[in-house]
C-alpha positions, -999 to +999 in steps of 0.1 A: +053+621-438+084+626-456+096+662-457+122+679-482+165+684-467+159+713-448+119+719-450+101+720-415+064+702-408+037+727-413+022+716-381+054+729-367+055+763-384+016+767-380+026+768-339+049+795-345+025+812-365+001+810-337+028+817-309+033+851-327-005+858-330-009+858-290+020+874-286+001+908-281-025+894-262-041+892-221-060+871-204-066+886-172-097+908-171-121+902-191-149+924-213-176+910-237-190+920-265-213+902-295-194+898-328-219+873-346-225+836-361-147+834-253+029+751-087+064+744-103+067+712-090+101+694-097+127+715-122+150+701-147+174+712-172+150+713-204+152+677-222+161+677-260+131+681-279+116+652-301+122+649-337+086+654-342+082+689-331+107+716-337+111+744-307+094+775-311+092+805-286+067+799-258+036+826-254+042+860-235+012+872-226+007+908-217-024+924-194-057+935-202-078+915-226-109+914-243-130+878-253-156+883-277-178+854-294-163+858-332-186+827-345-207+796-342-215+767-359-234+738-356-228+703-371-254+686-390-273+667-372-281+626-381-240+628-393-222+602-375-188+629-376-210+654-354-214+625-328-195+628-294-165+651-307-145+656-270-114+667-278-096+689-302-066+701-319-064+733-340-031+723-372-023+761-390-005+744-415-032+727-428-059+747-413-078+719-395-089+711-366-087+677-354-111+660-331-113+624-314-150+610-309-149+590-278-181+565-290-159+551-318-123+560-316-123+581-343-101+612-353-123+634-372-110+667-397-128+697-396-121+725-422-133+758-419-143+786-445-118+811-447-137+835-419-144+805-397-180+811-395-189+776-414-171+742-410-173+708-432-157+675-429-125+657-440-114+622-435-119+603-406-092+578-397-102+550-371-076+541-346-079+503-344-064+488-312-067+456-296-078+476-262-109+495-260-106+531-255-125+562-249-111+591-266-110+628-247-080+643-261-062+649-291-026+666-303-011+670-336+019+664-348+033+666-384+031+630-389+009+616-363-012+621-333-013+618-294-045+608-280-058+607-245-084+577-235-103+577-206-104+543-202-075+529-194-064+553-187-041+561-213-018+580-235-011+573-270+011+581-296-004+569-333+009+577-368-017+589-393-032+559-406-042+553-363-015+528-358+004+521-327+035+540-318+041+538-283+021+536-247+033+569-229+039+558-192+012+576-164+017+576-123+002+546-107-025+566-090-039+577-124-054+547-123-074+553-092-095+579-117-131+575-111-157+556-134-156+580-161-143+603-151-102+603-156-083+618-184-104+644-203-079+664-212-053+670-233-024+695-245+016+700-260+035+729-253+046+750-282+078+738-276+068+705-282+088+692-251+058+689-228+024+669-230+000+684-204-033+663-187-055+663-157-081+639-149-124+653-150-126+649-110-103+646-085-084+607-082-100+584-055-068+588-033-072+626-038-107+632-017-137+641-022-157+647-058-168+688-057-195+698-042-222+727-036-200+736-011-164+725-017-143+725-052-121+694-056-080+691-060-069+679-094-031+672-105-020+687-135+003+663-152+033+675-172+055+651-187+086+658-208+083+638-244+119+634-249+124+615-216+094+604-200+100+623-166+065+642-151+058+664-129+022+674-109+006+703-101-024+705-077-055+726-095-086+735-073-118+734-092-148+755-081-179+746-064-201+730-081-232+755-092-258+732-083-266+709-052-263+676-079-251+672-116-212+670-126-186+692-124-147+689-136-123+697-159-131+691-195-096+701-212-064+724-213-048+742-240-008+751-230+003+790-236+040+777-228+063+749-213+041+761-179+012+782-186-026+768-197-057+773-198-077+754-182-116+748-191-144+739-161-174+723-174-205+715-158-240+702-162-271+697-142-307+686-145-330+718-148-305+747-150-280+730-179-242+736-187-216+756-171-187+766-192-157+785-178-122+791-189-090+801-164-055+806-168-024+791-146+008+792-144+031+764-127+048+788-109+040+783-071+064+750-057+039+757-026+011+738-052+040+707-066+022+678-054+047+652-070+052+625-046+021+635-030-002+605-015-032+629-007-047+660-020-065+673+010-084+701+014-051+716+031-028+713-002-020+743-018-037+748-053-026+770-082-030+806-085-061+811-118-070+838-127-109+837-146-107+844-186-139+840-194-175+830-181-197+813-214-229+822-196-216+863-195-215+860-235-240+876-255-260+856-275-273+870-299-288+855-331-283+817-321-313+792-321-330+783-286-312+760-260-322+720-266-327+720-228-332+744-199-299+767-198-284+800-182-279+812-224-283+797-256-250+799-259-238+773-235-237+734-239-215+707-231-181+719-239-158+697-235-129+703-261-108+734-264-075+748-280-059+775-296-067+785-330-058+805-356-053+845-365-090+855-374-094+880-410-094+912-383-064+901-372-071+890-331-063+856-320-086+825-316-099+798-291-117+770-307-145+751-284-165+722-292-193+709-278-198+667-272-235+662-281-231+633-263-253+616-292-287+631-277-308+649-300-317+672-263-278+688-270-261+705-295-228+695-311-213+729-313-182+750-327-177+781-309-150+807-318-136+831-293-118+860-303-091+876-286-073+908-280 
C-alpha cells in the first residue's frame, strides 16, 4: 500500500482509536448482564519501531469493570469462509476483522453492520507457501499480515496478496510443542514493537499436559519486531474441568508493550466447552523464564487476575447448544482480540468460535462489551 507524504496507515490510526476507547476501562472484577443478539523477564532499552506500525500510547486500564454480551452472530453454515476460523484480528480503519482458517491457509474478511450484530464476507486471500502450515493466529498491519502456524511451528510475515516476507526466528524448544498443540496464539502491542505468542499446552521439555488436578506452565513469548530479541514469561493454566478432554490456551490480545489477555479454552466429551478470559501483566522477574530449561511445577507463574467466565453469561435468546454444554452460549473459542467502540460508546472484545468443520459445533462471533 502506498500512502500519501505525510498520511499515516488507517490500520495505524484505527489502534489509536481503539487505545483511547479502553482508556476508561477495568478488567478486574467482573459483573454480567444480557444486552442481546465477555514476569518481566529480560529489559531492554525499547528498540525503534518498524516502519509498518507507527507508536501509539499503550492501554491504561483503570479498576472496576463490567463485561456484558453486546451481540452474536453465527456464520452460514455449508460456506467454506465459516470453516475452521482460529484466529483473529479486529483493523478500525477499515472496520474488518481478519481471520486465518487453519484447514486451508486462508485469511478471511469479515465486515460487520454498523451495530455489529450481523457480519458478511470479504475477500479471501490464500497464502500459498511451499511448506504446509496450520494457521492459529493473525495480526494486521497496513500493508500486510503476521500469521502464526502451528505446524512448524512458525511465524510469518506476508504482504496482502499472501506472499512471503520474512520467517520470524522462535527459541529452539518451541519446537518441542506437542502434536497439535503449539502456537495457537497470536498478538502485537499497540505500539507495534512487540509480537506476543504462547503455545496451546505446555512444551515437552516444560512437564506435564494439565490435568484434573494440576494446571500446566506455558511461556509467553515476546519478541521485539525491530530486532528480533524475545523474552518469556511462565503462564500457569488452570486445571482442567474435567478428568479427560483438552485444555490450553487458545489466544492473546496485548493491552500494551506488557499487558494481555489471555483466553483458556477447553472441551470435553459430555459436558462441552470452557471459555475463560484473564488478564496479565509481565511484571513479576520472579515468573522470567528466559534461559529456562524446565518449567516445573516449582517455577513461578504470572499474577491473572479472571475477566470473565463465558459459562456466567446470560444467554438469552440464542439457539440450543449443537452438543451437550454448561450454556448455549459457549463453544469452541479459539480466536480473540480487541475490537472496536460499540454505538453506546463501551469498548469491544471480538471472539470467534473454530467450528472445527463439524456440523455438532457452531462457528460463532461473539461481542463482549466493556465498561
Amino acid at each position: 500500500m502506498t500512502l500519501p507524504a505525510g498520511k499515516k496507515p488507517a490500520a495505524v490510526m484505527g489502534r489509536r482509536t481503539l487505545v483511547r476507547s479502553l482508556a476508561a476501562l477495568c478488567l478486574t472484577s467482573v459483573t454480567v448482564e444480557a444486552c442481546g443478539t465477555t514476569g518481566a523477564g529480560v529489559r531492554r532499552a525499547a528498540p525503534p519501531v518498524p516502519a509498518a506500525a507507527a507508536p501509539v500510547a499503550s492501554v491504561a486500564l483503570p479498576r472496576g469493570p463490567r463485561i456484558d454480551l453486546y451481540s452474536w452472530f453465527d456464520l452460514p453454515v455449508g460456506d467454506p469462509r465459516s470453516r475452521e476460523i482460529s484466529g483473529v484480528a479486529w483493523d478500525e480503519g477499515t472496520r474488518t476483522l481478519w481471520g486465518v482458517q487453519d484447514e486451508t491457509a486462508n485469511v478471511v474478511t469479515l465486515v460487520p453492520d454498523r451495530d455489529l450484530r450481523n457480519w458478511g464476507f470479504g475477500p479471501t486471500t490464500t497464502l500459498r507457501m511451499n511448506f504446509p502450515l496450520d494457521l492459529e493466529g493473525i495480526v494486521v498491519l497496513p500493508d500486510g499480515f503476521i500469521v502464526a502456524s502451528e505446524t512448524g511451528p512458525r511465524i510469518l510475515e506476508v504482504d496482502r496478496q499472501g506472499r512471503l516476507r520474512k520467517d520470524i526466528p522462535l527459541p529452539e524448544h518451541f519446537a518441542k510443542a506437542r502434536d497439535n498443540k503449539s502456537l495457537e496464539s497470536l498478538t502485537m502491542s499497540p505500539d507495534g514493537r512487540y509480537l506476543f505468542t504462547t503455545s496451546e499446552e505446555t512444551l515437552g521439555c516444560d512437564g506435564e499436559r494439565t490435568t484434573s488436578e494440576l494446571g500446566s506452565r506455558l511461556r509467553i513469548l515476546r519478541i521485539a519486531r525491530a530486532t528480533g530479541e524475545y523474552e518469556e514469561h511462565a503462564y500457569g493454566t488452570d486445571k482442567r474441568p474435567q478428568t479427560s478432554g483438552d485444555y490450553g490456551v487458545a489466544d492473546l490480545a496485548a493491552l500494551s508493550s506488557d499487558e494481555l489477555l489471555v483466553l483458556e479454552r477447553g472441551w470435553a466429551r459430555g459436558t462441552g466447552n470452557t471459555a475463560r478470559i484473564y488478564r496479565v501483566t509481565l511484571a513479576d522477574p520472579a515468573a522470567s523464564c528466559l534461559g529456562n530449561p524446565a518449567l516445573g511445577n516449582d517455577v513461578a507463574v504470572l499474577d491473572k487476575k479472571l475477566v470473565v467466565d463465558l459459562a456466567h453469561l446470560p444467554a438469552k435468546g440464542l439457539p440450543a447448544a449443537k452438543q451437550q454444554q454448561q450454556s448455549a452460549l459457549l463453544d469452541n473459542y479459539e480466536g480473540m482480540t480487541l475490537g472496536p467502540r460499540l454505538p453506546d460508546g463501551r469498548a469491544s472484545i471480538i471472539l470467534i468460535s473454530d467450528d472445527n468443520g463439524r456440523s455438532d459445533q457452531y462457528a460463532r462471533i461473539l461481542v463482549l462489551a466493556v465498561g
